[in-house]
C-alpha positions as CSV (number, residue, x, y, z in Angstrom):
1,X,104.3,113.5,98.8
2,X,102.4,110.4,98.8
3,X,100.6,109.1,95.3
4,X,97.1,107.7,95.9
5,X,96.3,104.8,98.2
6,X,94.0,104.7,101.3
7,X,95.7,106.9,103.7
8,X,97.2,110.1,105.1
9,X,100.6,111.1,106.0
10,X,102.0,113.5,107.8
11,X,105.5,115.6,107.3
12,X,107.7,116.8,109.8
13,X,108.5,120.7,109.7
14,X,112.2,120.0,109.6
15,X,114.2,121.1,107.1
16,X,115.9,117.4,106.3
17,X,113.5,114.9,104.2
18,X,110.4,114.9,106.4
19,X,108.9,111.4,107.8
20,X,104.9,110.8,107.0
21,X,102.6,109.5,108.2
22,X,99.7,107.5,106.2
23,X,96.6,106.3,107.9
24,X,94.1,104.4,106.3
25,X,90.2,104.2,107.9
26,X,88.2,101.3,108.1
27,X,84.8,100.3,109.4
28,X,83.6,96.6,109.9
29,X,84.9,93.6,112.1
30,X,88.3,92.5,113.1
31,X,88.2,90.2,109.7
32,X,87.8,93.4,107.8
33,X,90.7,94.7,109.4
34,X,92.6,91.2,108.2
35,X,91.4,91.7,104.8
36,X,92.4,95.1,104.3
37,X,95.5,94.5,105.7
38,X,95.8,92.0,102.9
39,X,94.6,94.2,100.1
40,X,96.5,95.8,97.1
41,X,96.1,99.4,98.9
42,X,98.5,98.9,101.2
43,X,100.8,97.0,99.8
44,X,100.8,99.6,97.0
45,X,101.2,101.9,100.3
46,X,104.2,99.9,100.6
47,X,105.8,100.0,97.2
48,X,105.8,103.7,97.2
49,X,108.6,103.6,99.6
50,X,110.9,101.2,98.2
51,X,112.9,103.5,96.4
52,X,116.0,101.7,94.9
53,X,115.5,98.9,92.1
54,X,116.4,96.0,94.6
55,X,116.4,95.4,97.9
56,X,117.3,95.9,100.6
57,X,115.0,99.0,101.1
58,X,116.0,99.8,104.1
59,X,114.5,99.4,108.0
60,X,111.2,98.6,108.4
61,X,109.2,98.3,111.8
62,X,105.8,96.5,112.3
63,X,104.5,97.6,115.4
64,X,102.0,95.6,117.6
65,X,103.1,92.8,115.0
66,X,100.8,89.8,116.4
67,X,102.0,86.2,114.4
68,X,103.6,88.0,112.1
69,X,101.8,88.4,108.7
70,X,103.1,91.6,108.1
71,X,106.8,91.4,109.3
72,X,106.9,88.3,106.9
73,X,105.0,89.9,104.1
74,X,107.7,93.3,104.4
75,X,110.6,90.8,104.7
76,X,109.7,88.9,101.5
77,X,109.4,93.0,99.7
78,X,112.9,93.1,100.5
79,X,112.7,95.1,103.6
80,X,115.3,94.7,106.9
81,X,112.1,93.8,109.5
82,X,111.5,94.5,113.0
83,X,108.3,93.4,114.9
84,X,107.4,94.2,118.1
85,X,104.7,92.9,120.1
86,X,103.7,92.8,123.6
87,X,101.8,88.9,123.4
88,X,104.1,86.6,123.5
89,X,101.7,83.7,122.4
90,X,101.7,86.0,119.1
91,X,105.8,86.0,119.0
92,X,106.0,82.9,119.9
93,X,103.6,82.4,116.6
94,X,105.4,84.8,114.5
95,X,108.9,83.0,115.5
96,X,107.6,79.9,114.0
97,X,106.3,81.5,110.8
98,X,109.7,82.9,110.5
99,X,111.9,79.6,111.4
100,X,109.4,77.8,108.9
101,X,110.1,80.0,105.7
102,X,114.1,80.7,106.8
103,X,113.2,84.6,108.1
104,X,115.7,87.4,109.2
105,X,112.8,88.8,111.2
106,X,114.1,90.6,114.9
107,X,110.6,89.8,117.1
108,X,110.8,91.8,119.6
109,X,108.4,91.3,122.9
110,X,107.6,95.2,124.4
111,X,105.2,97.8,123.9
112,X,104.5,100.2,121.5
113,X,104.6,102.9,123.9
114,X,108.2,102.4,125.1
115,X,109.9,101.4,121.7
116,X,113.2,102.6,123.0
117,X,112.9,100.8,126.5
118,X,112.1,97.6,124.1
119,X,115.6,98.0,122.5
120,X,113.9,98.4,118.9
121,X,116.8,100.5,118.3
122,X,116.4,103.6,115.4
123,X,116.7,104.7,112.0
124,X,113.5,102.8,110.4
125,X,112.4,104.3,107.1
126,X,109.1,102.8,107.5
127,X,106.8,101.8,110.1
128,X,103.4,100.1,110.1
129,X,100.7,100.1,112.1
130,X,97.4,97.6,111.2
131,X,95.8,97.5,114.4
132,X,97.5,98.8,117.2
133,X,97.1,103.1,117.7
134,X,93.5,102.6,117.2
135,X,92.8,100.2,120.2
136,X,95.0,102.9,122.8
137,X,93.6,105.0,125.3
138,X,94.8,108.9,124.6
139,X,98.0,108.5,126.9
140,X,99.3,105.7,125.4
141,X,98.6,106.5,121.9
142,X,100.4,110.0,123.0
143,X,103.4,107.8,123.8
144,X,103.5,106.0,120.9
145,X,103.6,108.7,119.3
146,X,106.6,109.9,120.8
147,X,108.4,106.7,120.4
148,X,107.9,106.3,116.6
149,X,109.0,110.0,116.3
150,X,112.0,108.7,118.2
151,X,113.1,105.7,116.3
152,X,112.0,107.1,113.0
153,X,114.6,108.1,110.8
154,X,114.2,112.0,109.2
155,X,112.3,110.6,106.2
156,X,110.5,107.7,107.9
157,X,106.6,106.6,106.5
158,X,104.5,105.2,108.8
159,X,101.4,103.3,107.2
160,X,98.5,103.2,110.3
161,X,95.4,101.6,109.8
162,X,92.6,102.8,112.1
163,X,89.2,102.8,112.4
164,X,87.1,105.4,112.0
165,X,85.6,106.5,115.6
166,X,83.0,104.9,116.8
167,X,80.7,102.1,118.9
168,X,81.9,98.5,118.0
169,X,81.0,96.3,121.5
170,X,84.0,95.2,123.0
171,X,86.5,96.0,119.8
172,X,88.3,98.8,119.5
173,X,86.4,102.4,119.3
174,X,88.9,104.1,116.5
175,X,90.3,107.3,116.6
176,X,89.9,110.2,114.5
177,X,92.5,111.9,112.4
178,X,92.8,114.8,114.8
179,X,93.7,112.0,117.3
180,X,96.1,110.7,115.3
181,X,97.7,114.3,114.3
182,X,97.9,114.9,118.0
183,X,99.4,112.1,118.6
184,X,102.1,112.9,115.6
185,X,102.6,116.8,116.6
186,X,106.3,117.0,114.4
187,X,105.0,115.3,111.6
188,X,102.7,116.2,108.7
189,X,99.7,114.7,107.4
190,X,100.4,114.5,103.5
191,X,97.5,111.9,102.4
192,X,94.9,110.9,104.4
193,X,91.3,109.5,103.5
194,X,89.0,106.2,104.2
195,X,89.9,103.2,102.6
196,X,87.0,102.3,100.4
197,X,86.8,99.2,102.7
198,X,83.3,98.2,104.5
């Protein structure tokens, strides 16, 4: 279903619109991470989904959100934005980005593995994901999983960017995309590749 871009996605076998799933991999440093998140490829990720000619577009949820960045950046596209972040030095930073530029954004503090405990609530058309899944042992990336498949609505897109698996010192090891379909088991992968990136 998806058009180009970094990524994968992956379709529920229901017979209502299907949500997907579009991961993006990565190699390289934290700060490669940052400046892929702020690359064209995702944001054209992104504009696939907003399907009306103005906003709003609908629910969005940025999970493991950090200051902010994102949640801002989907807010200015014209998106309704939650974030949801278990630091609260990063909320706390991520309130402030929004009280400076006069942001809507819901922060709210929880983990990404209990979305529904958190109070997120449901119904988001798309989720991202630029740093989280990837850093999760296999339980908790299971339940994450399970959470986003909760609070997703039936034709839901979630954008995840991982890294690819593998030895990086104390950073995160990556997952592979049979990781990440097993963690996604009712949805369907519909684009999925690396990003290009370093």
């Amino acid at each position: 279903r998806r058009r180009g871009g970094p990524a994968w996605s992956l379709e529920s076998p229901a017979p209502t619109p299907a949500p997907i799933l579009i991961p993006s991999f990565i190699g390289g440093s934290l700060a490669d991470a940052q400046a892929f998140a702020d690359a064209n490829d995702l944001r054209l990720d992104v504009a696939t989904e907003e399907t009306s000619d103005k906003p709003p577009f609908g629910r969005a949820l940025d999970l493991g959100c950090g200051s902010g960045i994102w949640s801002r950046h989907l807010e200015k596209r014209g998106w309704t934005v939650t974030g949801i972040d278990y630091s609260r030095s990063a909320l706390r930073r991520a309130q402030e980005r929004a009280d400076s530029n006069g942001s809507n954004l819901r922060l709210v503090e929880g983990d990404v593995g209990d979305l529904r405990g958190a109070g997120v609530g449901s119904g988001y058309r798309l989720l991202t994901d630029t740093g989280t899944f990837h850093g999760l042992d296999k339980a908790k990336r299971l339940a994450m999983g399970r959470e986003i498949d909760a609070v997703a609505s039936d034709d839901a897109t979630l954008i995840l960017l991982a890294w690819d698996p593998k030895r990086r010192g104390p950073f995160p090891r990556g997952v592979s995309q049979g990781e990440i379909q097993e963690a996604f088991p009712g949805w369907k992968v519909t684009n999925a590749g690396p990003t290009g990136y370093p």
